[in-house]
N, CA, C and O atoms as a Maestro MAE file, in Angstrom:
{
 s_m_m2io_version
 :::
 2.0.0
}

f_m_ct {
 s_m_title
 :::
 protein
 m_atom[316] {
  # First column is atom index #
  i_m_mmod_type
  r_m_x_coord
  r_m_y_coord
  r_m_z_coord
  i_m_residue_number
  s_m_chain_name
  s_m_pdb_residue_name
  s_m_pdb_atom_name
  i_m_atomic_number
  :::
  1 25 0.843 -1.169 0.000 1 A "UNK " " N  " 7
  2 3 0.000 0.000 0.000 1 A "UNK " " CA " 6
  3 2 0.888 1.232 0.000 1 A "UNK " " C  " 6
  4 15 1.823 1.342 0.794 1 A "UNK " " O  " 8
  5 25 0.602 2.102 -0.847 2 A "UNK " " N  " 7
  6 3 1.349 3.418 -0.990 2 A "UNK " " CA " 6
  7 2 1.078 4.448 -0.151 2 A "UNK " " C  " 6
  8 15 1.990 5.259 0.009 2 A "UNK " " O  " 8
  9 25 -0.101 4.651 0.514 3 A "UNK " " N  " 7
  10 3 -0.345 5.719 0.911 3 A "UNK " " CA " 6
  11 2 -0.593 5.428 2.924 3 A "UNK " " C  " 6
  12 15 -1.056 4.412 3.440 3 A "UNK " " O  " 8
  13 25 -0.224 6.380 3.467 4 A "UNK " " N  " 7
  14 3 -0.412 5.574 4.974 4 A "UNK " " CA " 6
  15 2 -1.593 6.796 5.286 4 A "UNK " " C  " 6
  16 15 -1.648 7.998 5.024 4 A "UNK " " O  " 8
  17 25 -2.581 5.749 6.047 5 A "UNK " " N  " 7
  18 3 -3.925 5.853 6.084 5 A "UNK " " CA " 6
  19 2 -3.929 6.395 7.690 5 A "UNK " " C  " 6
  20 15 -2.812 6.161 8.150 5 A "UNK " " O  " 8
  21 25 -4.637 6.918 8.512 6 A "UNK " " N  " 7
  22 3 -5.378 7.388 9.849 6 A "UNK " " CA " 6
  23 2 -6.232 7.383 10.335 6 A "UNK " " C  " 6
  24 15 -7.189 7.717 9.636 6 A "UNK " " O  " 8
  25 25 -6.527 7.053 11.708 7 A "UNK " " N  " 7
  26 3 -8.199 6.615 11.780 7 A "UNK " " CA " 6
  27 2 -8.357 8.572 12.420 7 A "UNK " " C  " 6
  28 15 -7.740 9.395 13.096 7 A "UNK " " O  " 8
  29 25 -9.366 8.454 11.775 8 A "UNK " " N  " 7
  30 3 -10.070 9.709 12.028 8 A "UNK " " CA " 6
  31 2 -10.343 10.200 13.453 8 A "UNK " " C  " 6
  32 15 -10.579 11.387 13.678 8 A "UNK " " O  " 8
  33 25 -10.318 9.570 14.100 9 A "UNK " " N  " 7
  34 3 -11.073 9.566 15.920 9 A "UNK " " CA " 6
  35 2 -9.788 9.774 16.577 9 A "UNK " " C  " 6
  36 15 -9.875 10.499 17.568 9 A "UNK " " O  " 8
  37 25 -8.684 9.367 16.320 10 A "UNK " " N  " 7
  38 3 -7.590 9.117 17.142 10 A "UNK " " CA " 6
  39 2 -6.140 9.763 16.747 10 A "UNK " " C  " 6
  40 15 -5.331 10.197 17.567 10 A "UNK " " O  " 8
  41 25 -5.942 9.737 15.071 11 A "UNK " " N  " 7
  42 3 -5.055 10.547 14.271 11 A "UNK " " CA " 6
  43 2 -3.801 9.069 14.157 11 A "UNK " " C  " 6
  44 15 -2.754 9.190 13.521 11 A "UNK " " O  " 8
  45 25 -4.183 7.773 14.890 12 A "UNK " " N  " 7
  46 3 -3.081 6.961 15.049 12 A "UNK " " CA " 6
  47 2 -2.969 6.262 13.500 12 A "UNK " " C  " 6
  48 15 -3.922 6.339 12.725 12 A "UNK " " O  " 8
  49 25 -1.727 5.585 13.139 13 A "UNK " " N  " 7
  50 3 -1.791 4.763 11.863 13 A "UNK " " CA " 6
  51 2 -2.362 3.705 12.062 13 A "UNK " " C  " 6
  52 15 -2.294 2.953 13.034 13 A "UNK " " O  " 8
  53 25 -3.367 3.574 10.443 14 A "UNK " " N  " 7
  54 3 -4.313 2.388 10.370 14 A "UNK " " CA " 6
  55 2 -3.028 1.122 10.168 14 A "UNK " " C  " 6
  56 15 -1.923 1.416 9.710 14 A "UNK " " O  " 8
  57 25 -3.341 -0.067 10.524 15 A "UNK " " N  " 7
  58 3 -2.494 -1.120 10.200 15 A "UNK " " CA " 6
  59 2 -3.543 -2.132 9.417 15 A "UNK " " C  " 6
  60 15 -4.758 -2.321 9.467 15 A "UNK " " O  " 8
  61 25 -2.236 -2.785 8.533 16 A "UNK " " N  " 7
  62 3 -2.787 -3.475 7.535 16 A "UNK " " CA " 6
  63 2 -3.215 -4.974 8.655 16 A "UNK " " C  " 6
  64 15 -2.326 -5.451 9.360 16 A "UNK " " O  " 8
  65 25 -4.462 -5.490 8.666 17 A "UNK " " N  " 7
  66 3 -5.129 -6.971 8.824 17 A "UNK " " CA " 6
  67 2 -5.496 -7.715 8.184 17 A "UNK " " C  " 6
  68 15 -6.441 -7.139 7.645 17 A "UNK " " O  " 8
  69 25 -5.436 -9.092 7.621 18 A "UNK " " N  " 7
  70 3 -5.667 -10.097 7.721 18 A "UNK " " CA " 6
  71 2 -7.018 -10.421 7.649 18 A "UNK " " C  " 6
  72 15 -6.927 -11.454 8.313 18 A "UNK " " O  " 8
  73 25 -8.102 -10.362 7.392 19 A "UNK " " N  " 7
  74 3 -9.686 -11.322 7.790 19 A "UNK " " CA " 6
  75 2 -9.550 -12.257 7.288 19 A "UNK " " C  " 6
  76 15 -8.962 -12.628 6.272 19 A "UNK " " O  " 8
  77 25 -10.393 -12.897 8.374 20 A "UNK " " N  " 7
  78 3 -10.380 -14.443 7.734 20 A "UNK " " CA " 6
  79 2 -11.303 -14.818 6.308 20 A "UNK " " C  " 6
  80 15 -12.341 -14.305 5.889 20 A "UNK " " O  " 8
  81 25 -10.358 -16.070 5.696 21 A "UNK " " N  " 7
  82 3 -10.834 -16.078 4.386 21 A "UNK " " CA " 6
  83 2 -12.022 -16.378 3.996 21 A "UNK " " C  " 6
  84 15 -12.251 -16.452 2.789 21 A "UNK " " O  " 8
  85 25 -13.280 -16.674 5.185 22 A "UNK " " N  " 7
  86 3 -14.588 -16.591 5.218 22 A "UNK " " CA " 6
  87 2 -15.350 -15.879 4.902 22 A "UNK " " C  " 6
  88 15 -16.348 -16.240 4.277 22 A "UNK " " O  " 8
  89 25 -15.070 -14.419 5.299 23 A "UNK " " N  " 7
  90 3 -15.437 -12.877 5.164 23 A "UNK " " CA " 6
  91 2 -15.477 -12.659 3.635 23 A "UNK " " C  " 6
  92 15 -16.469 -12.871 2.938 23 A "UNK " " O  " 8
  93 25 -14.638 -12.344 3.325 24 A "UNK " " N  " 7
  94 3 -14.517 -12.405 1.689 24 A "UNK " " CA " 6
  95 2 -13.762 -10.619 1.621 24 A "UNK " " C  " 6
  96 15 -13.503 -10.051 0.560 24 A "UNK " " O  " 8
  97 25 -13.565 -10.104 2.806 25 A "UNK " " N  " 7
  98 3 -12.632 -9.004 2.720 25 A "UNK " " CA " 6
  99 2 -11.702 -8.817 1.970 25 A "UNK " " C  " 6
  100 15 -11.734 -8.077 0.987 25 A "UNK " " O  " 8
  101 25 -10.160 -9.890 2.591 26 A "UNK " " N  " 7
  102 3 -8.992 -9.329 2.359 26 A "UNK " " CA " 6
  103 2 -8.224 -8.844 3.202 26 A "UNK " " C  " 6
  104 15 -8.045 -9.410 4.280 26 A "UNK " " O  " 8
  105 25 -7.654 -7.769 2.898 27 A "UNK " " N  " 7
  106 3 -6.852 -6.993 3.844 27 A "UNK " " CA " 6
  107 2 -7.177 -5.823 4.307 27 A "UNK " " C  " 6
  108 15 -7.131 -4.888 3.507 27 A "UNK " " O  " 8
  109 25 -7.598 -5.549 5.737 28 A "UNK " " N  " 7
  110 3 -8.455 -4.446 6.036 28 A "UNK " " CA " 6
  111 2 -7.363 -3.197 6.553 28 A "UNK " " C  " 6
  112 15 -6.186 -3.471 6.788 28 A "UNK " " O  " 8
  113 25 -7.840 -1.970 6.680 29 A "UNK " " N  " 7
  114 3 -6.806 -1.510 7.514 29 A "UNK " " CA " 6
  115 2 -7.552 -1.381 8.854 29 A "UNK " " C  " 6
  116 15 -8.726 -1.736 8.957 29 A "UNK " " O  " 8
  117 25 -6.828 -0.852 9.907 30 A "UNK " " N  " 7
  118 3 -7.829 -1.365 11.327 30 A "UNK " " CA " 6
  119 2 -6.667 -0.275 12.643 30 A "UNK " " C  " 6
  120 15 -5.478 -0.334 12.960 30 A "UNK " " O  " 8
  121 25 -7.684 0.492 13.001 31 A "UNK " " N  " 7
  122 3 -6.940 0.839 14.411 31 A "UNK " " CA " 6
  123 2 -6.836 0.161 15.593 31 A "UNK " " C  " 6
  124 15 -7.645 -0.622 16.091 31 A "UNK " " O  " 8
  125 25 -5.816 0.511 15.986 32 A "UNK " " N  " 7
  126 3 -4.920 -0.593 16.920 32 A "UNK " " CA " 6
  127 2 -4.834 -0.366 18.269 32 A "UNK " " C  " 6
  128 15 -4.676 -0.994 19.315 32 A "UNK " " O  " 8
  129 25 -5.016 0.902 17.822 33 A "UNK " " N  " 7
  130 3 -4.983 2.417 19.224 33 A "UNK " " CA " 6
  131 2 -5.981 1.346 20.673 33 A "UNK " " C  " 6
  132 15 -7.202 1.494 20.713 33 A "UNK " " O  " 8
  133 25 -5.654 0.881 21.168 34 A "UNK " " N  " 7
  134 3 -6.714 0.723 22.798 34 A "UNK " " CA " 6
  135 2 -6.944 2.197 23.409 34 A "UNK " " C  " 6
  136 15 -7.725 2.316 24.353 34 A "UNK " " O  " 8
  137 25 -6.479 2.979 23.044 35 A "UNK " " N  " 7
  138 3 -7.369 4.882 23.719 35 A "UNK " " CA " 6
  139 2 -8.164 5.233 22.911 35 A "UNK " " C  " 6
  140 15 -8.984 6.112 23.175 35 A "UNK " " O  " 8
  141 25 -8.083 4.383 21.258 36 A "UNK " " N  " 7
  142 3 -8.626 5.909 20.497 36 A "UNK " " CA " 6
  143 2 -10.285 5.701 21.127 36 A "UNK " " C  " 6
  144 15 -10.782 4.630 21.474 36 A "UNK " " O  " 8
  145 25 -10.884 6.943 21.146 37 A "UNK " " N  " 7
  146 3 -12.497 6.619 21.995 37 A "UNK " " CA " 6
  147 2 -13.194 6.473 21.177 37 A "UNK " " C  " 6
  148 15 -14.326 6.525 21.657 37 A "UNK " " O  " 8
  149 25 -13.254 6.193 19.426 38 A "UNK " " N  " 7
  150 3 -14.286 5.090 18.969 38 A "UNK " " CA " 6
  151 2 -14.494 3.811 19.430 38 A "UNK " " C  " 6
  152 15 -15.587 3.264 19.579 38 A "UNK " " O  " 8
  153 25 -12.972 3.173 19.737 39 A "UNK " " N  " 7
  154 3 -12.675 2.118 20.367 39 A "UNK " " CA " 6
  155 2 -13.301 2.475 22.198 39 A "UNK " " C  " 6
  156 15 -14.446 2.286 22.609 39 A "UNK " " O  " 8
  157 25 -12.818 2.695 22.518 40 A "UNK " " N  " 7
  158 3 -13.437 2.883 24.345 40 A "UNK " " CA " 6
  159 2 -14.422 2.776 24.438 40 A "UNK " " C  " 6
  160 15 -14.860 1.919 25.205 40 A "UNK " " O  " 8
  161 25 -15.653 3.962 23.371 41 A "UNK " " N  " 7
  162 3 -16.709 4.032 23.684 41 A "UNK " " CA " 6
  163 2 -17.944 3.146 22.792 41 A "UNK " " C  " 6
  164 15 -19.165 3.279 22.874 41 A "UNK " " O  " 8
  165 25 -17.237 2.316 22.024 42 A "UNK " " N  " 7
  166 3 -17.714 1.470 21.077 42 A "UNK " " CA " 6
  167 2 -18.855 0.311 22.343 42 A "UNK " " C  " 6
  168 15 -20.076 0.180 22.428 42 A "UNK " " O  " 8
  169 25 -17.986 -0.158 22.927 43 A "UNK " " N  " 7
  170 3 -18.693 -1.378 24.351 43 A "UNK " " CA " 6
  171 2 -20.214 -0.398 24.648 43 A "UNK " " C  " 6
  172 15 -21.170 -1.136 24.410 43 A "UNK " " O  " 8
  173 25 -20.461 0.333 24.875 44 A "UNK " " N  " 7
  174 3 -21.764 1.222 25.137 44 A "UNK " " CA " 6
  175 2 -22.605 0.814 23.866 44 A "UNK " " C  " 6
  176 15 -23.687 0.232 23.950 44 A "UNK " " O  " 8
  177 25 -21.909 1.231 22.500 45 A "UNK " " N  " 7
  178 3 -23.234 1.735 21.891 45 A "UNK " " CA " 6
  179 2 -23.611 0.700 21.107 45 A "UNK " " C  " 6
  180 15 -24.474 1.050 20.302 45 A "UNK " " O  " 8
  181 25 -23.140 -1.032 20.985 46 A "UNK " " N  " 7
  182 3 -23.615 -1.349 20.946 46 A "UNK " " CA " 6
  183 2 -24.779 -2.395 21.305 46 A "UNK " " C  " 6
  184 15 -24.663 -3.122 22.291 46 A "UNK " " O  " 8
  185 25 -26.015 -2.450 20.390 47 A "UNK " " N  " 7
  186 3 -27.055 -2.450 21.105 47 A "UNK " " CA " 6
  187 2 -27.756 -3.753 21.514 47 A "UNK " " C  " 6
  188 15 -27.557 -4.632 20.676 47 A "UNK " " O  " 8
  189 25 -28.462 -4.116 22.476 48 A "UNK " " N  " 7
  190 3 -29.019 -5.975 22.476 48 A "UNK " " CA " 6
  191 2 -28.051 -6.800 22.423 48 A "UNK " " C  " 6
  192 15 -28.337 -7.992 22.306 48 A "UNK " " O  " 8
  193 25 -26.650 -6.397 22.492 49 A "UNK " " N  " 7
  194 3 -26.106 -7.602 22.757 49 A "UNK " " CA " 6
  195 2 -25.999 -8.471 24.157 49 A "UNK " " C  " 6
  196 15 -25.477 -9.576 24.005 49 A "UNK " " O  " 8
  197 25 -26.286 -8.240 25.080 50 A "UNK " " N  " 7
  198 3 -26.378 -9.210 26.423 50 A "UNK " " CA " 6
  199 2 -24.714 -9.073 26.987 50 A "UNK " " C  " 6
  200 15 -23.628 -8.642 26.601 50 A "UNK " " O  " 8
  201 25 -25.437 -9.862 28.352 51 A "UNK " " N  " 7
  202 3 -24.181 -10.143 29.627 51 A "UNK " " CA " 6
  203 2 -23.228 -10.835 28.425 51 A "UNK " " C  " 6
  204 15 -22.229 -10.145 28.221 51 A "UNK " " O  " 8
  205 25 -23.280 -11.663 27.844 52 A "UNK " " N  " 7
  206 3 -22.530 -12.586 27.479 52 A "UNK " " CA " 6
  207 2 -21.456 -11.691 26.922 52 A "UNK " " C  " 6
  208 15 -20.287 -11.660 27.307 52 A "UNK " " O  " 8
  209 25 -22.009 -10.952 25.949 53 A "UNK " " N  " 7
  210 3 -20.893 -10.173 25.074 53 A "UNK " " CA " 6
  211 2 -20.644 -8.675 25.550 53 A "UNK " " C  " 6
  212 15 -20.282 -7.835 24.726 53 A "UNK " " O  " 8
  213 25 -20.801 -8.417 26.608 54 A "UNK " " N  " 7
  214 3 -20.763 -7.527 27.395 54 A "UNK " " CA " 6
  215 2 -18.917 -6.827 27.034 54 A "UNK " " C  " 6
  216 15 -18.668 -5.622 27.009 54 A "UNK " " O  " 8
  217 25 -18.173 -7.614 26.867 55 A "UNK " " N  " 7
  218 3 -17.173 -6.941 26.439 55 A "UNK " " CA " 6
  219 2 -16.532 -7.006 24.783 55 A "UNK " " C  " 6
  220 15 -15.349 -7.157 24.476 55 A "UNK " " O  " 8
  221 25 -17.779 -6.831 23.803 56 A "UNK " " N  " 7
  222 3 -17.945 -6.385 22.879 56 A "UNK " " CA " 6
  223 2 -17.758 -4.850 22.289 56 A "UNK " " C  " 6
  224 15 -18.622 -4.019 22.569 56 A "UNK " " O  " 8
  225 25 -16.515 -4.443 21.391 57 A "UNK " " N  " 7
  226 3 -16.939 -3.492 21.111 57 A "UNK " " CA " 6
  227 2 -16.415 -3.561 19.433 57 A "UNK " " C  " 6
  228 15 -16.364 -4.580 18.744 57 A "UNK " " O  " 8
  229 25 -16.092 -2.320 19.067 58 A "UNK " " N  " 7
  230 3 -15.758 -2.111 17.502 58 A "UNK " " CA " 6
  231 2 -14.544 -1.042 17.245 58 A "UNK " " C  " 6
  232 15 -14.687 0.165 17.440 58 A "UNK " " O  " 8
  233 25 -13.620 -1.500 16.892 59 A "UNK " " N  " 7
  234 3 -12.361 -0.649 16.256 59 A "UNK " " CA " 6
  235 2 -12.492 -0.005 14.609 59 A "UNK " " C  " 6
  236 15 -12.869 -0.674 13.647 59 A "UNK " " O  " 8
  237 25 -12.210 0.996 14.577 60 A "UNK " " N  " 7
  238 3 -12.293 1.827 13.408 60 A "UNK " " CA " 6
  239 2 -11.219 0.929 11.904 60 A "UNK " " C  " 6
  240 15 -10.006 0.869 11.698 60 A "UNK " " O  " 8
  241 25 -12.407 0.386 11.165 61 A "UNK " " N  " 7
  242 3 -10.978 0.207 9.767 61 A "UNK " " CA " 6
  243 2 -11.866 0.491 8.481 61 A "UNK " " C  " 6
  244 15 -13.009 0.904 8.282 61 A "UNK " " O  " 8
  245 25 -11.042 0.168 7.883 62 A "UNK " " N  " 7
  246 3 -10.899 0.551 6.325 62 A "UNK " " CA " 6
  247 2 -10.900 -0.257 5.357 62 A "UNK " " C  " 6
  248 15 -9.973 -1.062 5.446 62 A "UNK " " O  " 8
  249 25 -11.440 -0.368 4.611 63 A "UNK " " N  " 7
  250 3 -11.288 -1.511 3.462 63 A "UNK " " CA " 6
  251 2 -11.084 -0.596 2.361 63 A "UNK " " C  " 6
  252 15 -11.830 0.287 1.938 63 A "UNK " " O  " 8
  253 25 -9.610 -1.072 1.861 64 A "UNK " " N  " 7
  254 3 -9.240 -0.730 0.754 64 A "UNK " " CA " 6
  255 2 -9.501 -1.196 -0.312 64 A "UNK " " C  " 6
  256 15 -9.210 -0.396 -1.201 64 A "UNK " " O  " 8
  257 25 -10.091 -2.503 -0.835 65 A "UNK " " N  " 7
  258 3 -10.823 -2.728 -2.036 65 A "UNK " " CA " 6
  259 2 -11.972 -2.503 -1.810 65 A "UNK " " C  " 6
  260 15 -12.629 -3.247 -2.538 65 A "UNK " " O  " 8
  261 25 -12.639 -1.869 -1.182 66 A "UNK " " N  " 7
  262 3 -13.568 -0.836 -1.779 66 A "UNK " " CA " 6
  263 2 -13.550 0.271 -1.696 66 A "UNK " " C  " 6
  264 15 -14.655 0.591 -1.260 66 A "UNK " " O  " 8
  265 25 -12.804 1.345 -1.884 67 A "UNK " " N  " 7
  266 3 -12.476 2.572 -1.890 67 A "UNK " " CA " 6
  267 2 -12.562 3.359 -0.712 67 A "UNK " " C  " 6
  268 15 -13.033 4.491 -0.597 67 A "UNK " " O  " 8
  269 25 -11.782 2.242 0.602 68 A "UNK " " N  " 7
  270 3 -11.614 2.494 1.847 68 A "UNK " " CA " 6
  271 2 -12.489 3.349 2.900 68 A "UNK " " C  " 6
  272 15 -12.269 4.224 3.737 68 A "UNK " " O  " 8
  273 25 -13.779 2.512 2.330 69 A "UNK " " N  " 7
  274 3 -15.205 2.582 2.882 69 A "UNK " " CA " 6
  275 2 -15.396 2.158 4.364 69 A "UNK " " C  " 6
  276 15 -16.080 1.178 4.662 69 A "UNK " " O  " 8
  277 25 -14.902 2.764 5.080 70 A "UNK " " N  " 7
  278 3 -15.535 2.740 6.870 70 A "UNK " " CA " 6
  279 2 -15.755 1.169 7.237 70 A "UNK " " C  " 6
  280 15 -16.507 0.697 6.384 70 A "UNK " " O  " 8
  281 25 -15.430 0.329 8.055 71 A "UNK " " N  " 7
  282 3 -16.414 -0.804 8.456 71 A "UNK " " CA " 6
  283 2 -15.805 -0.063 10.636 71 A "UNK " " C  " 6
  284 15 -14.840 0.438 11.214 71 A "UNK " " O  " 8
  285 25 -17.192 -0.524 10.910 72 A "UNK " " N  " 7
  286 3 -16.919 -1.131 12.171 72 A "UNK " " CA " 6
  287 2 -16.550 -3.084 12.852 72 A "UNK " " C  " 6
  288 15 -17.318 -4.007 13.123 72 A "UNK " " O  " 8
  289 25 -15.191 -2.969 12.884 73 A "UNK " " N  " 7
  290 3 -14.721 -4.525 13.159 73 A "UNK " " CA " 6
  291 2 -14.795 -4.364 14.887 73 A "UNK " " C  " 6
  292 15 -14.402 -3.536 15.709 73 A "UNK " " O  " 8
  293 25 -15.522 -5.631 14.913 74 A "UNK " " N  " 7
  294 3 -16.225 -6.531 15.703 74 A "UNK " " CA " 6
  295 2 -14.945 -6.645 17.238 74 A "UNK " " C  " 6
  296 15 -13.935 -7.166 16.763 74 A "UNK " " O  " 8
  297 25 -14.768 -6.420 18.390 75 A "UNK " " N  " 7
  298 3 -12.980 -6.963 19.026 75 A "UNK " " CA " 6
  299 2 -13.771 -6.943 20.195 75 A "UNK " " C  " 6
  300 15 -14.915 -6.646 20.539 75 A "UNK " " O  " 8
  301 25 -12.634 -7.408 20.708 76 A "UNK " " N  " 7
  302 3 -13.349 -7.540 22.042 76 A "UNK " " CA " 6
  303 2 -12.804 -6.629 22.875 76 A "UNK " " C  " 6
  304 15 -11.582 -6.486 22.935 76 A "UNK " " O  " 8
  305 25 -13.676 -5.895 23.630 77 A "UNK " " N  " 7
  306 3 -12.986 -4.756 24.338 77 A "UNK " " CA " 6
  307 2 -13.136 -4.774 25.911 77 A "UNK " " C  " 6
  308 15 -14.217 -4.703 26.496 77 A "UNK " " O  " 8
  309 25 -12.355 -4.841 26.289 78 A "UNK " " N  " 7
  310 3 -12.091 -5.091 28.093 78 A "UNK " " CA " 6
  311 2 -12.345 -4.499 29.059 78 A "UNK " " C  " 6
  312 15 -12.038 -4.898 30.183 78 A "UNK " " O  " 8
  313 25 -13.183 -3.036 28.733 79 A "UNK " " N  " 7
  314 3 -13.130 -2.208 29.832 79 A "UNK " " CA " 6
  315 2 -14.497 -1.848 30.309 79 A "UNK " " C  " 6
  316 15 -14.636 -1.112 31.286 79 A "UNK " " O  " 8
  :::
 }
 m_bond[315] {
  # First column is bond index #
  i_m_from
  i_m_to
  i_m_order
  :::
  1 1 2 1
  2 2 3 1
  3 3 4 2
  4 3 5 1
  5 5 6 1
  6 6 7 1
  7 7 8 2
  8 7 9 1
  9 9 10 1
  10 10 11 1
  11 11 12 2
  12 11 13 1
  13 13 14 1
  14 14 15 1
  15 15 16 2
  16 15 17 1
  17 17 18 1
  18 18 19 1
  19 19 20 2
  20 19 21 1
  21 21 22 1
  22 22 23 1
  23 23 24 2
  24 23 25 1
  25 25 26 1
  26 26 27 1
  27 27 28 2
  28 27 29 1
  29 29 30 1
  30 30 31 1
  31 31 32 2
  32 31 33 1
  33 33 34 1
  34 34 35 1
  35 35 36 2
  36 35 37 1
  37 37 38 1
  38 38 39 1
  39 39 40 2
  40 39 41 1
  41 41 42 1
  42 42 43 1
  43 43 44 2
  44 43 45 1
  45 45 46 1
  46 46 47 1
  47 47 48 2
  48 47 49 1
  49 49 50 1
  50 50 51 1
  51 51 52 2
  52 51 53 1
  53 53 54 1
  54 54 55 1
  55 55 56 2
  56 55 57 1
  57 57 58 1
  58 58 59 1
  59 59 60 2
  60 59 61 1
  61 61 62 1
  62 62 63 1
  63 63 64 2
  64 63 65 1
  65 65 66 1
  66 66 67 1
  67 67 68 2
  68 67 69 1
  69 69 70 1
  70 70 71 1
  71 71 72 2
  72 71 73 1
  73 73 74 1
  74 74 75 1
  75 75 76 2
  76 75 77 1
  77 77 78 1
  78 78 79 1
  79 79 80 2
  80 79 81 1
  81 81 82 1
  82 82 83 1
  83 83 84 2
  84 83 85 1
  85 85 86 1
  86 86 87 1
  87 87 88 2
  88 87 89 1
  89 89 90 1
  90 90 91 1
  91 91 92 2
  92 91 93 1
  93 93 94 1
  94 94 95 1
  95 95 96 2
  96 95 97 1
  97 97 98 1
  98 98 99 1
  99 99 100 2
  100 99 101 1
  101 101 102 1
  102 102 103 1
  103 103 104 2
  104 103 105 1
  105 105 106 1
  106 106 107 1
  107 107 108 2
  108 107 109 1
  109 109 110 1
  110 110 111 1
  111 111 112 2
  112 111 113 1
  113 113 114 1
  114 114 115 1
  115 115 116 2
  116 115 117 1
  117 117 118 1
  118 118 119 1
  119 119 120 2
  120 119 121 1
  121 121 122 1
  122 122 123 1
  123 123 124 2
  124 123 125 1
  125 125 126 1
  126 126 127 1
  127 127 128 2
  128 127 129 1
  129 129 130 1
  130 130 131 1
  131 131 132 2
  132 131 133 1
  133 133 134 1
  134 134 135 1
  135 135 136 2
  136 135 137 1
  137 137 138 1
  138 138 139 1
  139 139 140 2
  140 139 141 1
  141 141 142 1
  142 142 143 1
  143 143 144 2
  144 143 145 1
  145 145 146 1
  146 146 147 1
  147 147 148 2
  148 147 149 1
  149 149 150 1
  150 150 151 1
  151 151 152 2
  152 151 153 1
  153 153 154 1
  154 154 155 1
  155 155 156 2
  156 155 157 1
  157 157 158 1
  158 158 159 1
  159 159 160 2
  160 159 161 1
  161 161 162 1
  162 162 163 1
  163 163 164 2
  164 163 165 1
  165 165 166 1
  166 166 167 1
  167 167 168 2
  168 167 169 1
  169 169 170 1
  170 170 171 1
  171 171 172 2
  172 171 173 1
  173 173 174 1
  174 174 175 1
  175 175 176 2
  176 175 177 1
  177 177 178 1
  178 178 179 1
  179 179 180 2
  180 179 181 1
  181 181 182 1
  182 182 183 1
  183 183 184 2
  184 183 185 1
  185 185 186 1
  186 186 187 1
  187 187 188 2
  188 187 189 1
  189 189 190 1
  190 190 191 1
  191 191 192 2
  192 191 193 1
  193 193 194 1
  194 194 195 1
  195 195 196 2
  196 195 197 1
  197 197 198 1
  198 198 199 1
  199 199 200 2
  200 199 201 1
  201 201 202 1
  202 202 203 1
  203 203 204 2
  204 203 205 1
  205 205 206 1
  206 206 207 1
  207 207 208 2
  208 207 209 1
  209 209 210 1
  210 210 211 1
  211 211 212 2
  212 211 213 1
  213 213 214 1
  214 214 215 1
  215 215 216 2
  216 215 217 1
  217 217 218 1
  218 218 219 1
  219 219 220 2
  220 219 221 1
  221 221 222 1
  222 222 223 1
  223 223 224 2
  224 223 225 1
  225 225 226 1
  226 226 227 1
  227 227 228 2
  228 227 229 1
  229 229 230 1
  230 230 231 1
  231 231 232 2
  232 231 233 1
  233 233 234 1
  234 234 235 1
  235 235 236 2
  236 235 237 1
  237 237 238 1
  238 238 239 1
  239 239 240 2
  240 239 241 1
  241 241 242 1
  242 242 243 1
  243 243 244 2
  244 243 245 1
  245 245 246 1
  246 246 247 1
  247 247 248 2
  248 247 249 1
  249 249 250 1
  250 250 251 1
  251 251 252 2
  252 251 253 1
  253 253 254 1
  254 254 255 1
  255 255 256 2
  256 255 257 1
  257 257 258 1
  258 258 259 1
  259 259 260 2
  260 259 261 1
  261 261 262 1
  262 262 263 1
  263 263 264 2
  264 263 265 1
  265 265 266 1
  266 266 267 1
  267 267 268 2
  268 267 269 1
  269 269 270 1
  270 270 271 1
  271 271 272 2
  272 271 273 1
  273 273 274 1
  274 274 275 1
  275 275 276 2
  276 275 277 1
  277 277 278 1
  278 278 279 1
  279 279 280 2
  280 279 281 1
  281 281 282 1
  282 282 283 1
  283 283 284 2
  284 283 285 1
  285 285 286 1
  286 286 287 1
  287 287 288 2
  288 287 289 1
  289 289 290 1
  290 290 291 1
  291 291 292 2
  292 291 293 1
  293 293 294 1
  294 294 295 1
  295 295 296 2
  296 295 297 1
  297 297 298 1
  298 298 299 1
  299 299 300 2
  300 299 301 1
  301 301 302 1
  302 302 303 1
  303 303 304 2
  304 303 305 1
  305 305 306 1
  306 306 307 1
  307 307 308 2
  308 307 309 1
  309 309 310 1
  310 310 311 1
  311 311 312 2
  312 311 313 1
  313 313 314 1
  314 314 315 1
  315 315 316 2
  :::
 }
}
């Protein structure tokens, strides 16, 4: 990749990931940041998920084959 990418929320560098070959992604880019507060405040907003997944949240990435169109990825967040 030529160009180095930033998550918007945090200003940190996106890093290149891996999804699994199920997804049908590719290679995502993905913040890594544990401060940036999309990440922190991600465990709140989302919604109906239960005790179980209670430490559910979503890190900011990017998909570059599709013209590095926003996704929220799924992580597990600890706090």
């Amino acid at each position: 990749m030529s160009e180095q990418r930033y998550c918007p929320h945090c200003q940190q560098p996106l890093e290149e990931w891996e999804a699994p070959q199920d997804t049908g992604w590719g290679i995502l880019l993905i913040c890594n940041n544990n401060k940036c507060p999309f990440f922190r405040d991600s465990a709140n907003d989302i919604e109906n998920k239960g005790d179980a997944n209670r430490f559910m949240g979503c890190r900011y990435a990017e998909d570059p084959g599709n013209n590095y169109n926003s996704v929220n990825l799924l992580a597990v967040c600890p706090f």
